[in-house]
N, C-alpha and C positions, 0 to 999 in steps of 0.2 A: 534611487531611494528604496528601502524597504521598508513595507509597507503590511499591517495585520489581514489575512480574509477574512470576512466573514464568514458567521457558519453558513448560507448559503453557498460559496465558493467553494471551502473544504469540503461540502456533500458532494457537490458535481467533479470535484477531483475523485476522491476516493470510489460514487459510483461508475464514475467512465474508463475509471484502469483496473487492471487487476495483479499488478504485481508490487511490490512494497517489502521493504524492510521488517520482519519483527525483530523487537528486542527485549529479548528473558533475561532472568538467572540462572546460571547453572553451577553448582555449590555457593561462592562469593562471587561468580566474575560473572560483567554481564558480556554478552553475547547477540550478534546483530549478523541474522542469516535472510536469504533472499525468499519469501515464500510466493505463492500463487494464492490470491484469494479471491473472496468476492464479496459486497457489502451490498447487503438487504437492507432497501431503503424504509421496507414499511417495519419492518423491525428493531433497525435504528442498530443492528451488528454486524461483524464478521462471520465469513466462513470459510474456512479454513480445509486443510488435512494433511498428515504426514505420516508415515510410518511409525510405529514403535522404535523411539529411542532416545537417545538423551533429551532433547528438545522435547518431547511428550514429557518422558517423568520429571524434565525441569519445571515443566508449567503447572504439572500436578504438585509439586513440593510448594511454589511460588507461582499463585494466581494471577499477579499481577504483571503486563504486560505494555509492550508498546507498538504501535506500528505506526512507521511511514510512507508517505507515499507521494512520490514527485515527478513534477513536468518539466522536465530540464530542455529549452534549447540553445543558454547559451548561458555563462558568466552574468552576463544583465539582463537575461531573461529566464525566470522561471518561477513555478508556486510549489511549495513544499505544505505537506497534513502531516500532522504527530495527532495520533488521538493514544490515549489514554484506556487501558479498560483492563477486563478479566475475563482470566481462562473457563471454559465450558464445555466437557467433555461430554458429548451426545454418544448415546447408545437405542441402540434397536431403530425400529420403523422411523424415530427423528432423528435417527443418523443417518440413514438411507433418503431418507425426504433431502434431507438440507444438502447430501451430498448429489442428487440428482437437480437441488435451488443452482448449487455452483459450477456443474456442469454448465449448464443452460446461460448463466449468467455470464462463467467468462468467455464461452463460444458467442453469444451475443456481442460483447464487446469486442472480442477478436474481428468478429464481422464487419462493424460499426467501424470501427476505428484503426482497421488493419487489411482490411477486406478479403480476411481468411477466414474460411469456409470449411471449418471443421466437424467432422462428424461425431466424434467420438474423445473423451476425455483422454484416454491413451494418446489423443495426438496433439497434445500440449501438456500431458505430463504422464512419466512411466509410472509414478509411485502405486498406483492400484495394480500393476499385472505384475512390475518385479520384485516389491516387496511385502508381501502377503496382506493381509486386511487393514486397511487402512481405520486409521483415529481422527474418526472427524470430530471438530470443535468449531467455537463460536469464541468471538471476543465480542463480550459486552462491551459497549462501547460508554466510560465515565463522561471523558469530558476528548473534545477535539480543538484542535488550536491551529493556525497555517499561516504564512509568510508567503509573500510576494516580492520581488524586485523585476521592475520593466523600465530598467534605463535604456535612454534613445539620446544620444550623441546628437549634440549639433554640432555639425563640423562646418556650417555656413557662418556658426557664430563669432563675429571679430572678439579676439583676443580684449578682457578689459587696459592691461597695461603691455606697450610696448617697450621692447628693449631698445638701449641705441648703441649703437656700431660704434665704437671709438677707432677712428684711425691714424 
């Protein structure tokens, strides 16, 4: 059965992972690419960053955004987060702040949860060395929402109606 989280459920997903779906506009069409982020819990947002390019001047034309973020281990097991929110392009010393917040953060949960021991941002994402200065942002985050299913089979369970053999 699937079943609503709550919002304490959808926090502890989206703060213990850090990779997820965004989904923009770009002219009419929407658009759902893989990014890396990290969610500030005392903040209540995303953090973000990408290179200059479509996806930047999409979110700047069309503030409004979306991200997902899910625990798949199986067809009848897993919890999905859509949250809901708007773009926030940081510049100067709080671009540098929040881009040094999500170093930290998703090497922490690499750690945590992966038990990889990274030093260095470049060694979970090229975007800062191969494509010149990165565009960090935030997604305010409006409203979040999440789904569960954790079916478990009984296979011990007798059958309620049996067939009969005609022979």
């Amino acid at each position: 059965m699937i079943r609503d989280l709550n919002i304490k459920e959808c926090i502890r997903i989206l703060d213990t992972n850090y990779i997820g779906h965004l989904a923009y506009l770009f002219r009419k069409n929407p658009i759902v690419v893989p990014i890396t982020y990290y969610y500030n819990k005392a903040g209540n947002y995303i953090i973000c960053y990408s290179a200059e390019g479509h996806k930047i001047k999409a979110m700047r034309n069309n503030k409004y955004v979306s991200l997902g973020v899910d625990e798949i281990i199986s067809v009848n097991h897993w919890k999905s987060v859509l949250l809901e929110g708007k773009f926030e392009e940081l510049k100067g010393p709080d671009a540098k702040y929040q881009l040094h917040e999500f170093a930290n953060g998703v090497k922490k949960i690499m750690l945590t949860k992966e038990k990889k021991n990274v030093h260095f941002i470049s060694e979970f994402s090229s975007k800062l060395h191969s494509e010149g200065i990165p565009v960090v942002y935030k997604i305010n985050i409006l409203e979040i929402t999440g789904k569960k299913r954790n079916f478990k089979p009984d296979f011990n369970k007798k059958p309620k109606a049996k067939l009969k053999v005609l022979k």
